[in-house]
N, C-alpha and C positions, 0 to 999 in steps of 0.2 A: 145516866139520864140524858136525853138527848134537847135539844132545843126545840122547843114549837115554835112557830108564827103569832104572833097577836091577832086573837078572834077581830072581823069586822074589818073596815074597810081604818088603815091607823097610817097613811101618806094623804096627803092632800096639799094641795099648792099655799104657795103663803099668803097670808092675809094679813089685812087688821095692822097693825104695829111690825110685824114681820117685814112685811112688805113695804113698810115704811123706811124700815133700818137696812135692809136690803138694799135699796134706790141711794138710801144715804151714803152707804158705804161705794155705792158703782160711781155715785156721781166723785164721792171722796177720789176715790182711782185715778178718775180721769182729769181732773183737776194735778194732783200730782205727776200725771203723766207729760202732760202740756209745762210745766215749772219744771222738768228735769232739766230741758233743754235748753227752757227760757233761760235757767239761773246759769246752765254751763256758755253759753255763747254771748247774754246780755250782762249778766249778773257778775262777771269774772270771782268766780268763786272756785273753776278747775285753769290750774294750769296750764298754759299753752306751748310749754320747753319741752325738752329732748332730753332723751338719754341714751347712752351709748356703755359699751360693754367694757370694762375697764378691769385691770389686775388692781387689787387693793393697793400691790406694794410700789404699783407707776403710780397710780392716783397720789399716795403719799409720797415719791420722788417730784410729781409735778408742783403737789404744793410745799416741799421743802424748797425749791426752784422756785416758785413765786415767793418766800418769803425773804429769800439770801436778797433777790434782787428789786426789793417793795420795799422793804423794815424801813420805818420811819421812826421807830420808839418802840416802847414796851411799856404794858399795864402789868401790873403783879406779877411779871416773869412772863410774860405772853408776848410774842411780837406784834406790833400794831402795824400793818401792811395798807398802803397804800396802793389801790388798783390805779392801773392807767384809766385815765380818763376814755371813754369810749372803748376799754379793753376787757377782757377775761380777769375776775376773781376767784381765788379758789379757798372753799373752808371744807377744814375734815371733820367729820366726828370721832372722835379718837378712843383706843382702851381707858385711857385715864377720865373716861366720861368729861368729856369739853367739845366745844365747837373751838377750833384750829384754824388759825389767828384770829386777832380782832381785827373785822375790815373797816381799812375810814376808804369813803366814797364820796362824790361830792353832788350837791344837788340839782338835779336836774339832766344829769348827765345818765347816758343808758351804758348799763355793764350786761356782761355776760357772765351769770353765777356758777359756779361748778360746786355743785354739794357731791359729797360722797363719803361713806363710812370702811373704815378702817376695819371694821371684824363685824362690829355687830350691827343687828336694824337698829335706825335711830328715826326718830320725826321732829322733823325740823321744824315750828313754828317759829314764825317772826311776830314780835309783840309791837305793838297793840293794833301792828297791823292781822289781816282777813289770810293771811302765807300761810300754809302748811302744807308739808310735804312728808312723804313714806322716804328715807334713807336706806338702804340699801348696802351694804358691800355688796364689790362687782361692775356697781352701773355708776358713771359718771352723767348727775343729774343736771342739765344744762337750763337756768332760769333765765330772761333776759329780766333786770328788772331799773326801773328812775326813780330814784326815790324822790320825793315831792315836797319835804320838809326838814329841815334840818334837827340833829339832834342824836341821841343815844340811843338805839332800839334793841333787845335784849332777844336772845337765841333762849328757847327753853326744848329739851327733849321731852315731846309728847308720845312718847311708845316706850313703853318699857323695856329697859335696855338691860338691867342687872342691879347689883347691888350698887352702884352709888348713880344711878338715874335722875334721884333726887335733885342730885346737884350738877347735872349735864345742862350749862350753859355757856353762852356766849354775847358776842357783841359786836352790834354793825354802827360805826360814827358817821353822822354826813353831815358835810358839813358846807358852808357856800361855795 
């Protein structure tokens, strides 16, 4: 059986309510289009760091290297790393699902974050701050960030990493 055409004239331009929700949705567009860029340049809601091409297993030499020469203490078996004031930090995301060390940092003071993953993608959010990041093995992900308050801020993996993702966190101290 073949297909026919619909008798009569069955196209006609929109009208009526069509025409209405049509205009809604162009004007919707263009409103979003204008806020992409707003939110990226006013809004600081994308990142403005760097990243660079890295082997997992120097990334993980540089941050055994930052911890021998930072270690200030330890939480539950974790090292608690002290960044230089106005210096380079560095945390891994590791097989054992954790962000790698706990950084203390001090307030007001500008660091240079190094995130980078060990095997797998991980997503870095920082709580209850507006931070998140795609993690990566490969790329040494460069943040510059001051934190502005003092306190305990909590690392959670927001990309599914594997079986224990659940429990993929970490910990940034700042303190005065």
């Amino acid at each position: 059986m073949s297909i026919y055409n619909p008798k009569g004239k069955w196209t006609r331009a929109p009208h009526g309510f069509e025409r209405m929700w049509l205009g809604i949705a162009l004007l919707w567009c263009l409103v979003l289009t204008i806020a992409m860029p707003y939110w990226h340049f006013k809004g600081q809601q994308t990142s403005a760091g760097e990243a660079y091409t890295v082997e997992p297993i120097e990334f993980e030499k540089r941050v055994n290297r930052f911890v021998e020469t930072n270690k200030v203490g330890d939480r539950n078996g974790i090292p608690i790393v002290q960044a230089t004031p106005g210096g380079d930090a560095y945390l891994l995301g590791t097989r054992n699902w954790m962000w790698y060390p706990v950084l203390k940092l001090k307030k007001d003071v500008e660091y240079r974050l190094h995130i980078s993953s060990a095997e797998y993608q991980h997503g870095f959010s920082l709580l209850p701050m507006n931070m998140n990041f795609h993690v990566v093995a490969g790329y040494d992900h460069v943040v510059t960030i001051t934190p502005k308050q003092t306190g305990e801020f909590n690392i959670i993996c927001n990309e599914f990493c594997g079986a224990g993702h659940q429990q993929m966190t970490g910990l940034i101290i700042v303190e005065e």
